[in-house]
Structures are given as structure tokens and as C-alpha cells.
N, C-alpha and C positions, 0 to 999 in steps of 0.2 A: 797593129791591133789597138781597142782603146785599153786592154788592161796595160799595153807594155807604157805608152804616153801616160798614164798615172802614177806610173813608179817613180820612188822618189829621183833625186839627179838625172831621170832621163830629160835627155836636150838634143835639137837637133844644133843647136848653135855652137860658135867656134867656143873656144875658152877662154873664160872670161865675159862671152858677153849672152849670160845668164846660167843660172842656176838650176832649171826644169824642177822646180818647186810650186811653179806656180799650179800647176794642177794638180799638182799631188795635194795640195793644202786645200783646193777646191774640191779637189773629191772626197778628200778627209772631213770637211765642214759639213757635207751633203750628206756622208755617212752619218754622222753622230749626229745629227740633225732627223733624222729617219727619210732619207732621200733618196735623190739618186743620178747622176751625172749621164748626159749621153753627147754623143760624139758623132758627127758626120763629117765625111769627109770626100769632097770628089777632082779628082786631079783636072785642074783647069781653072777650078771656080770655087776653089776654097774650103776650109772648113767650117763648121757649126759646132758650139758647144752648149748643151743645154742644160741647165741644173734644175731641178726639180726636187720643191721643198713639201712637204703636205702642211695641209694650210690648218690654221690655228683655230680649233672648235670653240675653245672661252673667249670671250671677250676682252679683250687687251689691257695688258698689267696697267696700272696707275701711273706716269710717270714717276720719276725716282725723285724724294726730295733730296735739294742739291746737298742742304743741312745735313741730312741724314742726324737728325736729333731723333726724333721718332722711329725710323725706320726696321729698328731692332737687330742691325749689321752689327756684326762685329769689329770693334774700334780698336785703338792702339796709337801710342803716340812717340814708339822707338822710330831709329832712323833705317829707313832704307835705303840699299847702294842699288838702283834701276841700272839695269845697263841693255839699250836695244839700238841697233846699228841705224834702225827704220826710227825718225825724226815724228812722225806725226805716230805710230804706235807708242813711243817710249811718251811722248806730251800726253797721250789719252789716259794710260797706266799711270803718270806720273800724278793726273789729276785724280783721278782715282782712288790712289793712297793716303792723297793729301786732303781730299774727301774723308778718308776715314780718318783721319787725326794722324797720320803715321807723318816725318820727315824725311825729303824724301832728297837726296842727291842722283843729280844723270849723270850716266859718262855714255858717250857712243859707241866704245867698244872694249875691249877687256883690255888694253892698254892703258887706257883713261879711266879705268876702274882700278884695277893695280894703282895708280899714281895716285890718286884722290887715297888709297889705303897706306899710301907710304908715306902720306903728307900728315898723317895720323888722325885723320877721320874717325870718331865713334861711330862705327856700325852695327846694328843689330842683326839685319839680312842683307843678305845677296839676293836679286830679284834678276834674273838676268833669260836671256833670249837664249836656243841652244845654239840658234847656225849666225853665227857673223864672220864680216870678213876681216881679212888682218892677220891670218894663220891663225888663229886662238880661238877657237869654239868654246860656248859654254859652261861644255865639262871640262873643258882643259883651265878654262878660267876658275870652276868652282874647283877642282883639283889645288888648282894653287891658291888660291885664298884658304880652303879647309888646311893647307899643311902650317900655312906662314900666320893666319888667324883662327885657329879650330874653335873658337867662339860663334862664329859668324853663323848664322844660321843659313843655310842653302835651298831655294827654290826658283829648278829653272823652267822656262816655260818655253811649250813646241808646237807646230803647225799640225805633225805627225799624232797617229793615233799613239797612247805611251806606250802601250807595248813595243812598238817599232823603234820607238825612240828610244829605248831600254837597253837595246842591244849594244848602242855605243855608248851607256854608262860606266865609267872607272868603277871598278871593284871596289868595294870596301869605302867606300862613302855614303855619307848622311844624307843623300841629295833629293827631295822632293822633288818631283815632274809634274808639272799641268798644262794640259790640252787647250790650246786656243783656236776657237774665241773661246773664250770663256763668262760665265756673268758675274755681274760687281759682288753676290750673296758669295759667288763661290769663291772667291780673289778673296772677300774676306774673311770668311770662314778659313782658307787653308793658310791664310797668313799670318793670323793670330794661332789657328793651333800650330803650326809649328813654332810661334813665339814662345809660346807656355810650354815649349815641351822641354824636359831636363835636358841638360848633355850626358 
């Protein structure tokens, strides 16, 4: 049925060769979008997936100045540890922060993020992705950064609606969640308030 192919890790494929993420992230986009995902399917001659977005009544935002002088974003010029498995996501973020005045270091995956903190990096946040591969998920990554750097400020970000995503956060941590996509107002807004926030 299409509810069971929208849940997250369902796959028909062997393992290892994918993650069945891909439509849950699509349906999830469609949801918070105010949408709606439909699916056809007929044995022989393939599937159809459809996504269905309602179309946009105002007139289209102004493009973003790249400056962002005027824009009235929330700015910031601590450093950030980026860490996203996906090469062309982590470059868009990566431009993004560096847009707001923040500095930003990559690592591709929480191995290379660890390293870059043991090399003794000033960090202000962890920005990181939840699901990468490598055994070390983003909460296992923000688990160990909060024990060995409990300065470090924590925001990780996910394909899944957050409550879903909620379920496999460790207890007892500081860890901010946000929903992607996301837009540049809200990346900045939640990345400076949890800058300013005390420990």
C-alpha cells in the first residue's frame, strides 16, 4: 500500500543498496508544504509518483540579497562544525552560514568531525545531519561531542517530521531538531537563538 512505501527505512532493496528514505523525505516535504503525495502502481508497467504542492497566491518573494546587509537575518560570526554525509547539501548550508557572517568548518561525517575537535578547533555549534553512514548517527555524534565539549552548542537537522525524529533522541541533552528544507530566515533565527542561549 502507499502508506507502508512512505515509512521511514522501508526498502525493497538488498542492504546496503539504499536507505528507503527517499520517499519518506518526499512525503514529509509535501506534508509541511500543505500537499500531498500519490502513488500508482501497475505490475508490468511500472510505478507513478506524484507530488502535489498548492500553488502560491502572493506574488513571489524578492530574491535574497547575497550581502544579506539589509535583509534583517539574524547574523553571527562564531564558528560552526557543519557535518553532512551529502556533498552538494553540506556546500549549500555551508554557504548559507557563511552568508550570515558565521565560520564555518566541514567534515563529511562524524568521524571527521570528532577529528577536526581533537585537533583543537574553536567551536561554537555542531550543525550536523541526523542519519549518516559510518555507524555514528547524529545523535550519537551529538552525545559525544556534548560529553567530551559540553560547550558546544547542538543543532541537528532531519528529513523526518521532528516529532518522528524525536523518538531516537538520547535523554537528557540539549539538542535542538530542525526539519528540512528549511528557509535561510529560519536557519537563522534558530542558530543564533540557540547561540545566545546560557548553558
Amino acid at each position: 500500500s502507499s502508506d507502508l512505501v512512505v515509512e521511514p527505512f522501508f526498502t525493497t532493496k538488498a542492504p546496503g543498496h539504499g536507505t528507503g528514505l527517499g520517499l519518506s523525505m518526499a512525503f514529509g516535504f509535501a506534508k509541511q508544504s500543505g500537499g500531498h503525495l500519490k502513488i500508482y502502481s501497475e505490475p508490468g508497467h511500472g510505478t507513478t509518483v506524484s507530488l502535489y504542492l498548492p500553488r502560491a497566491e502572493a506574488a513571489a518573494a524578492p530574491a535574497v540579497d547575497r550581502g544579506l546587509g539589509g535583509s534583517g537575518l539574524s547574523r553571527g560570526s562564531e564558528t560552526i562544525l557543519l557535518v553532512d554525509d551529502n556533498d552538494a547539501v553540506r556546500k549549500t548550508a555551508a554557504r548559507q552560514l557563511l552568508d550570515l557572517g558565521y565560520r564555518v568548518i566541514e567534515a563529511k561525517n562524524a568521524a571527521a568531525a570528532l577529528a577536526v575537535l581533537a585537533q583543537g578547533a574553536r567551536v561554537d555549534m555542531l550543525f550536523s545531519d541526523v542519519i549518516m553512514p559510518g555507524g555514528m548517527n547524529g545523535f550519537d555524534l551529538a552525545a559525544d561531542v556534548s560529553a567530551r565539549y559540553p560547550d558546544i552548542k547542538l543543532l541537528l537537522v532531519t528529513g523526518f517530521a521532528e516529532g518522528a525524529a524525536r523518538d531516537g533522541m538520547p535523554k537528557g541533552l540539549d539538542i535542538e531538531l530542525m526539519s528540512k528544507p528549511y528557509r535561510l530566515r529560519e536557519l537563522a533565527d534558530r542558530v543564533r537563538t540557540i547561540l545566545d542561549r546560557r548553558q
